[in-house]
N, CA, C and O atoms as CSV, one atom per row, in Angstrom:
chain,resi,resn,atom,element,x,y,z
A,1,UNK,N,N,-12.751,3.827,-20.355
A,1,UNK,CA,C,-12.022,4.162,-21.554
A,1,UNK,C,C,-12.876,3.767,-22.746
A,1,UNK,O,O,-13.432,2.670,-22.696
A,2,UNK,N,N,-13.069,4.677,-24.000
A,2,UNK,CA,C,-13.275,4.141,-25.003
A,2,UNK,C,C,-12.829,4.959,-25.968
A,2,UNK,O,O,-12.327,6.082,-25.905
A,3,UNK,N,N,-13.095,4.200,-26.936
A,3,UNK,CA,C,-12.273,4.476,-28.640
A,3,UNK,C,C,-13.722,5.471,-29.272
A,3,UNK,O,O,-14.897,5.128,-29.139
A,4,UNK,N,N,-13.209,6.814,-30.000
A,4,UNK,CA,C,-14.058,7.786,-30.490
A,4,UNK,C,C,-13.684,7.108,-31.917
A,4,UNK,O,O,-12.745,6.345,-32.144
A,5,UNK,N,N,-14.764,7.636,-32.904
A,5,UNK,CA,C,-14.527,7.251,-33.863
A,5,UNK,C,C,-13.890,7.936,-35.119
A,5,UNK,O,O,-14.070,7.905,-36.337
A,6,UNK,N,N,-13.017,8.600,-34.194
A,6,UNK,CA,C,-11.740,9.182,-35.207
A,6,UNK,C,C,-10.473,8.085,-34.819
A,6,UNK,O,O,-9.386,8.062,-35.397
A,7,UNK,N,N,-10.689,7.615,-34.233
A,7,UNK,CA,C,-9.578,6.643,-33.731
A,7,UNK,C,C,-8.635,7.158,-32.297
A,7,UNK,O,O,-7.551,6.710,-31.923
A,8,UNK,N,N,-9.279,7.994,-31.820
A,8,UNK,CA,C,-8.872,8.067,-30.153
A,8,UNK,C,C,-8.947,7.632,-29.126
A,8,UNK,O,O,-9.752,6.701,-29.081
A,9,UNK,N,N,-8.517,7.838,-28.295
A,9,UNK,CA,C,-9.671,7.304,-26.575
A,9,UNK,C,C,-9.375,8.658,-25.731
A,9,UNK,O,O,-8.572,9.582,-25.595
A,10,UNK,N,N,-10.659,8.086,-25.238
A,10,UNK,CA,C,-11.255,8.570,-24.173
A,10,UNK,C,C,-11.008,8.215,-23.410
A,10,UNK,O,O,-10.970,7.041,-23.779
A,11,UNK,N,N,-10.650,8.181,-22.090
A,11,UNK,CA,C,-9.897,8.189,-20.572
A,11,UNK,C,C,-10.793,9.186,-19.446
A,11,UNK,O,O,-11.031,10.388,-19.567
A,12,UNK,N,N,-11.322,7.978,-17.977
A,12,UNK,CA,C,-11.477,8.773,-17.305
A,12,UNK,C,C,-11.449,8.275,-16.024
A,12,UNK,O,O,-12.035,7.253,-15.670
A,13,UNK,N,N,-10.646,9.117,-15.192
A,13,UNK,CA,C,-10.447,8.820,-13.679
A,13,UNK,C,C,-10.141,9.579,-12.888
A,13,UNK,O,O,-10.872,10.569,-12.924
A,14,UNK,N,N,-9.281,9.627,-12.044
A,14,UNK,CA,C,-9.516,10.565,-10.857
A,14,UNK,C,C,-8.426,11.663,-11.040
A,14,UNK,O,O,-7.280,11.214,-11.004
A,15,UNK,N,N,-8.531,12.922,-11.216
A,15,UNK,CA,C,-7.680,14.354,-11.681
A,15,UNK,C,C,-6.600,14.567,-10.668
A,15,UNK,O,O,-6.710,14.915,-9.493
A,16,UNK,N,N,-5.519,14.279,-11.380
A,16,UNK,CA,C,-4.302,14.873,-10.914
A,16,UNK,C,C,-4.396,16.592,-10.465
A,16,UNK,O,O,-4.619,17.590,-11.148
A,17,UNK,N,N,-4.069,16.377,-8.753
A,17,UNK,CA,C,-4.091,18.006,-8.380
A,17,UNK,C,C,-3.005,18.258,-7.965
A,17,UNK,O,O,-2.803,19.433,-7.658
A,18,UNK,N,N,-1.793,17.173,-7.778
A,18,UNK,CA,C,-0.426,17.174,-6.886
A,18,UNK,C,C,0.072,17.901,-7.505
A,18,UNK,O,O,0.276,17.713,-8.705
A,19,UNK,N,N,0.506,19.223,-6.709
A,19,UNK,CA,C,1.202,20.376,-7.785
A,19,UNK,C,C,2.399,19.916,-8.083
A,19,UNK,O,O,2.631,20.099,-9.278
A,20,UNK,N,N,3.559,19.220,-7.328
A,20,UNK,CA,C,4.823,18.711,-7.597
A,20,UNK,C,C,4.660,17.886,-8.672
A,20,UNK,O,O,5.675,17.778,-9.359
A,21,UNK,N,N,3.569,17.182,-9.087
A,21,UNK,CA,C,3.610,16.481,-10.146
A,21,UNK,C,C,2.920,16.957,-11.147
A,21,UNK,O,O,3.059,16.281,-12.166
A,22,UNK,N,N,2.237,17.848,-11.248
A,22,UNK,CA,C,1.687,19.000,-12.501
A,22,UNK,C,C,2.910,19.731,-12.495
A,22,UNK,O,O,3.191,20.067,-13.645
A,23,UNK,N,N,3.855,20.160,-11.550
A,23,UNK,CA,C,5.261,21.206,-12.361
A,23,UNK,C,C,6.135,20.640,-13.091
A,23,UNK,O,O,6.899,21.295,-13.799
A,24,UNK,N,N,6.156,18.789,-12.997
A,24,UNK,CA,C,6.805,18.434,-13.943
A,24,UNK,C,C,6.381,17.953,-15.209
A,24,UNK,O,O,6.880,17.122,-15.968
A,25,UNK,N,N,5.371,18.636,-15.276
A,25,UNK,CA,C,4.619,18.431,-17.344
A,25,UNK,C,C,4.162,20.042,-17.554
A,25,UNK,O,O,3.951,20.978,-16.783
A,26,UNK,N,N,4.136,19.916,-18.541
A,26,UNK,CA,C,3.768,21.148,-19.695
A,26,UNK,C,C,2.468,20.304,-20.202
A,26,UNK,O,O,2.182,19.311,-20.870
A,27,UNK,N,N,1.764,21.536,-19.312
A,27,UNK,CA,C,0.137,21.051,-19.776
A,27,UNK,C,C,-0.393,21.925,-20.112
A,27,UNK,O,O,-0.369,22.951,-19.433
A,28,UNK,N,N,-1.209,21.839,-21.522
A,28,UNK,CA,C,-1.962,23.184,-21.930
A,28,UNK,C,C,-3.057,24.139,-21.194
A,28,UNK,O,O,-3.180,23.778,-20.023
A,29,UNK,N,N,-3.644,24.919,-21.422
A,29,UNK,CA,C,-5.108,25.405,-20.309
A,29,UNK,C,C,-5.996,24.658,-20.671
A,29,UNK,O,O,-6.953,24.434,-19.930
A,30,UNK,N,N,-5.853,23.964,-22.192
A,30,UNK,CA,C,-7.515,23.166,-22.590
A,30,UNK,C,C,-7.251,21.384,-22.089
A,30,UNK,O,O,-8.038,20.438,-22.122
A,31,UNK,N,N,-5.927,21.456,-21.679
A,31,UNK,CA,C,-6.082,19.981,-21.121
A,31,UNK,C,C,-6.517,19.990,-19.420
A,31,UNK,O,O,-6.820,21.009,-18.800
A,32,UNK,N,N,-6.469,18.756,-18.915
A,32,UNK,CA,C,-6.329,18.007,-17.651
A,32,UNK,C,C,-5.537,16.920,-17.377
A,32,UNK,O,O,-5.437,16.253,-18.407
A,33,UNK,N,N,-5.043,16.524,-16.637
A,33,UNK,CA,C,-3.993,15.411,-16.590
A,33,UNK,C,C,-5.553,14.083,-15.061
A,33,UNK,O,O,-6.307,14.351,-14.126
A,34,UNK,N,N,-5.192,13.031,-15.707
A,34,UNK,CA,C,-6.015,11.968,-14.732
A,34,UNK,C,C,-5.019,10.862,-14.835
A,34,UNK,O,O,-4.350,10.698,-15.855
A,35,UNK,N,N,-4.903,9.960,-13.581
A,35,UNK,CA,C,-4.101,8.751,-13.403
A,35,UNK,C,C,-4.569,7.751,-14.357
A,35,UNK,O,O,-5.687,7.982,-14.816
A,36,UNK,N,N,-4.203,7.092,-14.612
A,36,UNK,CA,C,-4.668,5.690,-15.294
A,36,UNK,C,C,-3.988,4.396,-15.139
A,36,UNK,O,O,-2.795,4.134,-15.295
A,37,UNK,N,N,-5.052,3.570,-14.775
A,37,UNK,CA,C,-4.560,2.187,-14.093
A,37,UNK,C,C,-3.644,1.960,-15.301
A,37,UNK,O,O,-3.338,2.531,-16.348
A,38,UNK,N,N,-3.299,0.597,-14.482
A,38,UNK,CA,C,-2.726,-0.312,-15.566
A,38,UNK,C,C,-3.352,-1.055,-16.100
A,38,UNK,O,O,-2.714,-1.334,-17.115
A,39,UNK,N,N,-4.540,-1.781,-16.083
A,39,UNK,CA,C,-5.217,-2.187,-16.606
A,39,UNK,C,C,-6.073,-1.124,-18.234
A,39,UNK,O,O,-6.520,-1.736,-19.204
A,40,UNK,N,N,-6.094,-0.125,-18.172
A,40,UNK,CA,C,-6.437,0.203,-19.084
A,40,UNK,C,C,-5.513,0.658,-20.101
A,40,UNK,O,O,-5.924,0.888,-21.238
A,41,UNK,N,N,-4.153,0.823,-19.745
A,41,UNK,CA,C,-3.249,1.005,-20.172
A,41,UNK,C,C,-2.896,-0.202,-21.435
A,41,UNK,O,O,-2.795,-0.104,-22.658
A,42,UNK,N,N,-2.754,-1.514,-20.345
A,42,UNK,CA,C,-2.686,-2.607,-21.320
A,42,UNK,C,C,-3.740,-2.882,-22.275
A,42,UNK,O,O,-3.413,-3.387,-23.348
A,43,UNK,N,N,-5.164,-2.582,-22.002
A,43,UNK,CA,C,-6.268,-2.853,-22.748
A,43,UNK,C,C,-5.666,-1.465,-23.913
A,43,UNK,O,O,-5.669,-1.910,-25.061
A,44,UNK,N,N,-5.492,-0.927,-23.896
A,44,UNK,CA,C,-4.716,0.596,-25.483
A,44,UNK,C,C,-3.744,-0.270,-25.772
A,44,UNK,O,O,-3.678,-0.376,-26.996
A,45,UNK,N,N,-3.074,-0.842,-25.311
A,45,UNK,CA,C,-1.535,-1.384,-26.128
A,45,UNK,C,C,-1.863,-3.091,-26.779
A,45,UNK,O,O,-1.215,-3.811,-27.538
A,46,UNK,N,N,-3.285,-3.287,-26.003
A,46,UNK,CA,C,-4.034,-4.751,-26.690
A,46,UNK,C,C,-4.849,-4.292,-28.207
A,46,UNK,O,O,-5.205,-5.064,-29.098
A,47,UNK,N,N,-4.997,-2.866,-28.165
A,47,UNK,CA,C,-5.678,-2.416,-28.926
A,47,UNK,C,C,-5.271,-2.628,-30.569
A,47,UNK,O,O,-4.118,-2.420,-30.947
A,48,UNK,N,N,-6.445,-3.106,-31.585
A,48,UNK,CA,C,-7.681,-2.887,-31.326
A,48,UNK,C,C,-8.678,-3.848,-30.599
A,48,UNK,O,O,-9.866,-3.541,-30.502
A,49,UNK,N,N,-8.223,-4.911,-30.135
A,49,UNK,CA,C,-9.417,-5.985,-29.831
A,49,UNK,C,C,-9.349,-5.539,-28.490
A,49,UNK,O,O,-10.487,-5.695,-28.050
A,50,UNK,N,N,-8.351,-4.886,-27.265
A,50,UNK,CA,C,-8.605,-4.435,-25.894
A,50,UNK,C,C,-10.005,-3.575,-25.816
A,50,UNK,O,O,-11.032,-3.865,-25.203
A,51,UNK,N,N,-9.632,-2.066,-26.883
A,51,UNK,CA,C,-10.942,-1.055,-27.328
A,51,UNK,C,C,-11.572,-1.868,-27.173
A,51,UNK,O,O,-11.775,-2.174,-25.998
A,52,UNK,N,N,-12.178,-2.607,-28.161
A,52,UNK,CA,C,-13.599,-3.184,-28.495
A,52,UNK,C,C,-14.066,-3.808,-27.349
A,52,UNK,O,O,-15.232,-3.684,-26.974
A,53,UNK,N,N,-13.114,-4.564,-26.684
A,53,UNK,CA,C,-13.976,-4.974,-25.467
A,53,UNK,C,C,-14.145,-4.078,-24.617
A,53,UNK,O,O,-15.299,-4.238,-24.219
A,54,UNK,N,N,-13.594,-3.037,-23.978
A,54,UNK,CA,C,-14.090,-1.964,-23.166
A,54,UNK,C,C,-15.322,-1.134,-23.702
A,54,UNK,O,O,-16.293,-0.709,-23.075
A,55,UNK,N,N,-15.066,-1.045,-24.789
A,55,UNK,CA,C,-16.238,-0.205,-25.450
A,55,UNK,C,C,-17.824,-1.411,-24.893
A,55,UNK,O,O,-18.751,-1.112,-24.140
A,56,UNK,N,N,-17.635,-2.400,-25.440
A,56,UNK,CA,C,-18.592,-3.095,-25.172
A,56,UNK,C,C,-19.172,-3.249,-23.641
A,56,UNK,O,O,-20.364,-3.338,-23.348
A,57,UNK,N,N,-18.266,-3.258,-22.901
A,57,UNK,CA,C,-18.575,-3.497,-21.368
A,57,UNK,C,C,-19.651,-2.106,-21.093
A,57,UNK,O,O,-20.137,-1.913,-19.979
């Protein structure tokens, strides 16, 4: 994960293909859906000092 410098993140892990669980979201054609631990989850809601340390790692 890291923070772009518009103030986003970036996220990346392993791509959701379970169709039962892609029919229950409305996902655009320009997106993708990926799992995300919990650990990085809490490091976004620690944010901004979580970012900065991931960015750094």
């Amino acid at each position: 994960m890291s923070r772009t410098p518009s103030g986003t993140f970036v996220v990346q892990d392993r791509e959701v293909t379970d169709p039962e669980a892609l029919a229950q979201m409305e996902i655009p054609d320009y997106e993708t859906v990926v799992e995300v631990h919990k650990p990085a989850i809490v490091a976004l809601l620690e944010e901004p000092r979580g970012a900065d340390l991931q960015r750094r790692a």
